[in-house]
C-alpha positions in Angstrom: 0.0 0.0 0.0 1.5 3.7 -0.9 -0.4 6.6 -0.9 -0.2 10.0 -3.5 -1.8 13.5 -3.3 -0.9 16.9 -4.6 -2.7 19.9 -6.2 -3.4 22.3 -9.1 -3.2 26.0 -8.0 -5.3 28.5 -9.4 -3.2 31.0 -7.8 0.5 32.0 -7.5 2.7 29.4 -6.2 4.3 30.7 -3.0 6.4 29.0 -0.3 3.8 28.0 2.0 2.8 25.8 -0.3 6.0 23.4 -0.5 5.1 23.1 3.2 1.4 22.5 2.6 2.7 19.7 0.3 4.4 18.3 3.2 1.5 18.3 5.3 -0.5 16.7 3.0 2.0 13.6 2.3 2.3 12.9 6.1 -1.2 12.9 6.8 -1.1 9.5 4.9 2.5 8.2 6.4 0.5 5.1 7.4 0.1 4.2 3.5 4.0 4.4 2.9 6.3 4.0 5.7 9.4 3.3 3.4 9.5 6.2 1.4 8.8 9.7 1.0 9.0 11.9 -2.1 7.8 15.3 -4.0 7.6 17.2 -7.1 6.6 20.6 -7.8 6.5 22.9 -11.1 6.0 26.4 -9.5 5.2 27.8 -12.9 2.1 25.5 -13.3 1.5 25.9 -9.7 1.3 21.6 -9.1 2.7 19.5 -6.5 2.7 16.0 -6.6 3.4 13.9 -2.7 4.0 10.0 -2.2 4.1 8.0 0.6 6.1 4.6 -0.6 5.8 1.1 1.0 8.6 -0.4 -1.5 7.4 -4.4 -2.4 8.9 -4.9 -6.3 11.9 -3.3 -6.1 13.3 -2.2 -2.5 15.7 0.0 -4.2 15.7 4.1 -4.7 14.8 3.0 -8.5 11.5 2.7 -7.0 11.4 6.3 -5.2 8.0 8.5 -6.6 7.2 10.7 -8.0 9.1 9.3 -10.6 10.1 10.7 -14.3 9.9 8.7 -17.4 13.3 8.7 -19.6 12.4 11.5 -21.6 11.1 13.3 -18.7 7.5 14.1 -20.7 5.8 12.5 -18.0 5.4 12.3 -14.0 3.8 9.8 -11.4 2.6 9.4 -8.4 1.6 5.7 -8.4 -0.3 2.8 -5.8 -1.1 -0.2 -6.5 0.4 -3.3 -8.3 0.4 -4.2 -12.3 -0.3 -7.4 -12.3 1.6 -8.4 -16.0 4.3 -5.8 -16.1 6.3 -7.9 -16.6 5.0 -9.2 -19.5 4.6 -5.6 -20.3 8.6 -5.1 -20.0 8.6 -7.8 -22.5 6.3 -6.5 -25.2 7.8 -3.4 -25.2 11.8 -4.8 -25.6 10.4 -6.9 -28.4 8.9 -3.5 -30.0 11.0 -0.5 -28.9 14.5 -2.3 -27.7 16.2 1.0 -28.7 14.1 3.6 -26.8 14.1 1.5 -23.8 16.5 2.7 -20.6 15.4 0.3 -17.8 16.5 1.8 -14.3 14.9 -0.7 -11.8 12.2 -3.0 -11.4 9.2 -1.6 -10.8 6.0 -1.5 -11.9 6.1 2.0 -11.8 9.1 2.5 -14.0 7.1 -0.2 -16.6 3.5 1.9 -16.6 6.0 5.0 -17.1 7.4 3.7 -20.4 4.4 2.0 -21.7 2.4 6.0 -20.9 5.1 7.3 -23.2 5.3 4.6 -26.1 2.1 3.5 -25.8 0.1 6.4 -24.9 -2.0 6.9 -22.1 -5.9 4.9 -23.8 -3.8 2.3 -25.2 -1.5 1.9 -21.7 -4.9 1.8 -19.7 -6.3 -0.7 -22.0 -3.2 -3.3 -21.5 -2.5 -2.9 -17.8 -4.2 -5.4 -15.3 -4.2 -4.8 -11.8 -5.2 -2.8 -8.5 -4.2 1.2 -9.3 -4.7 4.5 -8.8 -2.3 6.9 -10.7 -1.7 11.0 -10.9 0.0 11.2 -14.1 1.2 15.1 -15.7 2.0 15.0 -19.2 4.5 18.0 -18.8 4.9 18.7 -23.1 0.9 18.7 -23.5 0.8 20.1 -20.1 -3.0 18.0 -19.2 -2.9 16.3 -15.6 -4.6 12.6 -15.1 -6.5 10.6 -12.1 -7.2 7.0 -12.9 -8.4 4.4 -10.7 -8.5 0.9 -11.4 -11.9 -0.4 -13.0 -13.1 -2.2 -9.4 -12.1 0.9 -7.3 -9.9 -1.1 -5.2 -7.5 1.6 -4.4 -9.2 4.7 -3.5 -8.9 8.4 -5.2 -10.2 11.4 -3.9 -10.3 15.3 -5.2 -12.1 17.9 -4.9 -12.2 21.7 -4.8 -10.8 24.4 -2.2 -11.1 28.1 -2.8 -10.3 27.3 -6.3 -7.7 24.9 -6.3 -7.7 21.5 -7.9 -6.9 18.8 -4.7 -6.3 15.3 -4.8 -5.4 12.3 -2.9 -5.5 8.7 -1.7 -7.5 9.9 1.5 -9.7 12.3 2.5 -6.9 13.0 5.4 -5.0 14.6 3.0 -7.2 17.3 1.4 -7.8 18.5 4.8 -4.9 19.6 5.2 -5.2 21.6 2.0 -5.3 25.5 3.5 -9.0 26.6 3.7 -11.3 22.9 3.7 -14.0 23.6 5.3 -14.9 20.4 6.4 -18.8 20.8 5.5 -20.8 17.7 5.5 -22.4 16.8 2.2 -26.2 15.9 3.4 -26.6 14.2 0.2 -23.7 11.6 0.8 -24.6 11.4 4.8 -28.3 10.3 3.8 -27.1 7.6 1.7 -24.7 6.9 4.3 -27.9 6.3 6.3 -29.5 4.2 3.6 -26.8 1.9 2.4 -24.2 2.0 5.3 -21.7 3.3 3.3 -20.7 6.2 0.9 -20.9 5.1 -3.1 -18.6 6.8 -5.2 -18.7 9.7 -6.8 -19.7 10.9 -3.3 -17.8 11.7 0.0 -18.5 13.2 3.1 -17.8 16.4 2.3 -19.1 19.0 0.3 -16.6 19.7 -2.5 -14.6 16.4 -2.3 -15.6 13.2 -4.7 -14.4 9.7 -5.0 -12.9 8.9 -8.4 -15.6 6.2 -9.8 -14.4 6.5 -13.9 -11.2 7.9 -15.2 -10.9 12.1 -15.4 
């Protein structure tokens, strides 16, 4: 189990927010007690957190967020791709020149196959338990994907304007200005079913990832 979260300013980055960052990423410490790592672009105003609990590959090959090789793209990733390694395979059959393998992850694999592959045809192929914030830095769009049962969880929301995400509501309230308001809507069906079904979450402004944004 690791955990990501981060934002998407609609203001000017300023140093608070590398703290806020931090914040954030420890409020889920529980999810990744190995590892802790984070990426900002102040010019785009996004920061990316993980919280790492390092299982394929124990080395700092496996440290997050992580770059692929031609530094296009950036992830925060949890979960486990079941066939990457028949992934790895695939793609040394069909790219062997344009591949630079660093570790062993399964991060490092759903990195390569996001930049040779594309992102549909990447999410098409993989099978496993995920939830991925992915920032294609040339094209400059930002991704949340969850795998297809929602076994690993994905929250985001808004907060006086900015974009916030994460692997637990723990997180975005730490984001500066949650208000904490209780969605009546997902509290009465809280009441009905004994639980909360996605899209909804406790709080006003905050969702569950139930399809890919």
């Amino acid at each position: 189990m690791c955990g990501l979260t981060g934002f998407l300013l609609s203001s000017e980055f300023s140093s608070d927010n590398k703290q806020q960052l931090k914040l954030m990423t420890d409020a889920i410490t529980h999810r990744g007690p190995d590892d802790e790592g984070f990426w900002i672009d102040e010019k785009c105003g996004i920061g990316i957190g993980h919280r790492r609990l390092a299982i394929l590959d124990l080395s700092s090959a496996g440290h997050q967020p992580m770059h692929s090789n031609s530094d296009r793209y950036v992830i925060a990733f949890n979960g486990e791709i079941y066939n990457h390694l028949e992934l790895r395979e695939e793609l040394e059959q069909n790219f062997a020149s344009e591949i630079i393998w660093k570790g062993h992850s399964d991060t490092e694999t759903l990195l390569s196959c996001f930049e040779l592959w594309g992102i549909d045809a990447t999410l098409e192929k993989i099978n496993g338990m995920f939830a991925i914030a992915l920032y294609d830095k040339k094209n400059k769009y930002f991704y949340l994907t969850r795998d297809r049962m929602g076994e690993k969880p994905l929250y985001y929301g808004w907060v006086n304007n900015n974009f916030v995400f994460g692997s637990e509501l723990k997180s975005i309230k730490k984001f500066k200005g949650f208000s904490g308001l209780i969605d009546r809507e997902a509290l009465a069906l809280f009441l009905k079913y004994d639980y909360i079904p996605a899209p909804y979450s406790i709080y006003n402004g905050s969702k569950k990832i139930d399809k890919r944004l």
